[in-house]
C-alpha positions in Angstrom: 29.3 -9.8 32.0 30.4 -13.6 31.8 27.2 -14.7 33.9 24.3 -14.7 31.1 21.3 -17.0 30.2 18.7 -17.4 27.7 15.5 -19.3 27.8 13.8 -19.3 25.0 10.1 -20.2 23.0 8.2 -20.2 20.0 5.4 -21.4 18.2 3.4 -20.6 15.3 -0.7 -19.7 15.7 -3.1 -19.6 13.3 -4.4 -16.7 14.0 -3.9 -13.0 12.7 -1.0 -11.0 14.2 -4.4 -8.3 15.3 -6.0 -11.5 17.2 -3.1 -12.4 19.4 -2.0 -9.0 19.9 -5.5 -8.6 22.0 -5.2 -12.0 23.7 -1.6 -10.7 24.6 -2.9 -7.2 26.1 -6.2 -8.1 27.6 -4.6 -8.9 30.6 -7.8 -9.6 32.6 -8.7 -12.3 30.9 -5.0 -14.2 31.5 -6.6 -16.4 33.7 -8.9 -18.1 31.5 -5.5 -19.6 29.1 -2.5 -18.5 30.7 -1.5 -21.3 33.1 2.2 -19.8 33.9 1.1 -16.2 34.1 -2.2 -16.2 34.9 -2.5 -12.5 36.8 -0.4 -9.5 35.2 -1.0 -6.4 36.6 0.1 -2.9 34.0 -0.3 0.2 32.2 1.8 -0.9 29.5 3.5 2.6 29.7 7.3 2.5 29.9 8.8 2.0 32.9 5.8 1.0 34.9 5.7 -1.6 37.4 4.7 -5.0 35.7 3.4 -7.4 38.8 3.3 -10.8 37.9 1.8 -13.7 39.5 3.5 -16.4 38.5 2.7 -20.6 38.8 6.1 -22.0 38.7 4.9 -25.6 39.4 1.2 -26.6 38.4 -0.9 -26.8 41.4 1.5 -24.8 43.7 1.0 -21.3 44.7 1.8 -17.8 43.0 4.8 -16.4 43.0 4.5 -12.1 43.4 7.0 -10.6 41.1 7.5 -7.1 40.1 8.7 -6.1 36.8 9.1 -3.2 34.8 8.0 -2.5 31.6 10.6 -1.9 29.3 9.4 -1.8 25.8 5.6 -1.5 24.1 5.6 -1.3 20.4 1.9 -1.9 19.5 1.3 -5.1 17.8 4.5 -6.8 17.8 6.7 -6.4 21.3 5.7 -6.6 24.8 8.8 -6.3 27.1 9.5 -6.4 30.8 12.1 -7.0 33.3 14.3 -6.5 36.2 16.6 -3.5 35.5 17.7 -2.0 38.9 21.0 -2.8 40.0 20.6 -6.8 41.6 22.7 -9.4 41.3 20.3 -10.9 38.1 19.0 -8.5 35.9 16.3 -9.6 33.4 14.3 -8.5 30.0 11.1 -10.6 29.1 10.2 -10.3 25.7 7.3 -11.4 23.9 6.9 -10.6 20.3 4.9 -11.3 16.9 5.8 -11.6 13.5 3.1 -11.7 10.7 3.9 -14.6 8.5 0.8 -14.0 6.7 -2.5 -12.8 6.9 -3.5 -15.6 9.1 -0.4 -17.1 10.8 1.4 -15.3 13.6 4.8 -16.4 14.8 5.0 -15.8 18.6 8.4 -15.7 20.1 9.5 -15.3 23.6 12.6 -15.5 26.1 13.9 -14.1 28.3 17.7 -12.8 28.9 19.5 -12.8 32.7 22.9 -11.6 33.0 24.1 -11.2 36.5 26.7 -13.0 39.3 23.1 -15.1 40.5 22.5 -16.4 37.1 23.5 -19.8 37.2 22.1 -20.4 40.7 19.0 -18.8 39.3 19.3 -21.3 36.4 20.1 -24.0 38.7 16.7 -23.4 40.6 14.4 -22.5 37.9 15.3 -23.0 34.4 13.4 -25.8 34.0 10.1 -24.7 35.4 10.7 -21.1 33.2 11.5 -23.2 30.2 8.1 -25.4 30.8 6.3 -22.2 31.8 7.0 -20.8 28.6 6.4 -23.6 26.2 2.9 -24.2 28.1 2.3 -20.5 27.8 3.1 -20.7 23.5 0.7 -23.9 23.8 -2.0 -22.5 25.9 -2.1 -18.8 23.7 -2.0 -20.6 20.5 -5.2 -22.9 21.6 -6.9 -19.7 22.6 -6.4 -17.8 19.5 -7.5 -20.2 17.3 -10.4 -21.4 19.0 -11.2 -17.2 18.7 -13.6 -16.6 15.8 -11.6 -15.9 12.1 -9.5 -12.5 12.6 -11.3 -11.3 15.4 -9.6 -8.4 17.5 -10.4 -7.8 20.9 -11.0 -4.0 21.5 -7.5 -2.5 23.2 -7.1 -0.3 25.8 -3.2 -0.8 25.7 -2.9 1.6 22.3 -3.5 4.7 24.0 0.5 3.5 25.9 2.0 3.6 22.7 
């Protein structure tokens, strides 16, 4: 499909791959750091609504999006999107990659493909592109301010 996007973030936390894995599933506690994001509503099980609440401009209101979840591999990939047939189709991905015992490499993007992409990139590439870098920003602050290697208890590991 000649209509396709990517937007795109990363940033590396010094933290343990364990302690931003829990700040990434403890999804009730997203509004205490997550400024773009700061309500997501899941069972992390495969194919499962995802509702987001999303802050596409600082002080404005939340915008009510549903997702669904697309891919859960414990520790490392958290993945959602828009895959019904629409005229933009999206995948969210959010994933870690140990770079050693104490540094994390958190990467995100996500994809669109679809005849509304470059409107859709037209309106809100910007804002998506800030949202994400604040979110990197904002997660990285909150893991390292987290006591040494400390892993929140997970609910989200039974979805495996």
């Amino acid at each position: 499909m000649p209509f396709r996007a990517l937007i795109e973030s990363e940033i590396e936390i010094k933290a343990s791959v364990e302690s931003v894995w829990s700040v990434l599933v403890d999804l009730d506690a997203y509004s205490t750091w997550n400024p773009f994001t700061p309500k997501v509503e899941t069972d992390f099980q495969l194919g499962s609504d995802v509702v987001l609440h999303v802050r596409l401009k600082p002080g404005k209101p939340l915008h009510r999006q549903t997702e669904k979840m697309l891919a859960f591999a414990e520790g490392k990939k958290l993945a959602w999107g828009i895959d019904r047939v629409f005229p933009v189709r999206t995948i969210r991905v959010q994933e870690l990659e140990r770079i050693d015992a104490h540094t994390t490499r958190y990467y995100t993007s996500d994809a669109f493909h679809g005849v509304l992409t470059p409107l859709v990139m037209a309106m809100y590439r910007g804002a998506i592109q800030r949202g994400f870098d604040d979110v990197g920003r904002a997660l990285k602050q909150h893991c390292e301010a987290m006591p040494a290697n400390t892993a929140l208890p997970s609910d989200a590991s039974a979805a495996e």
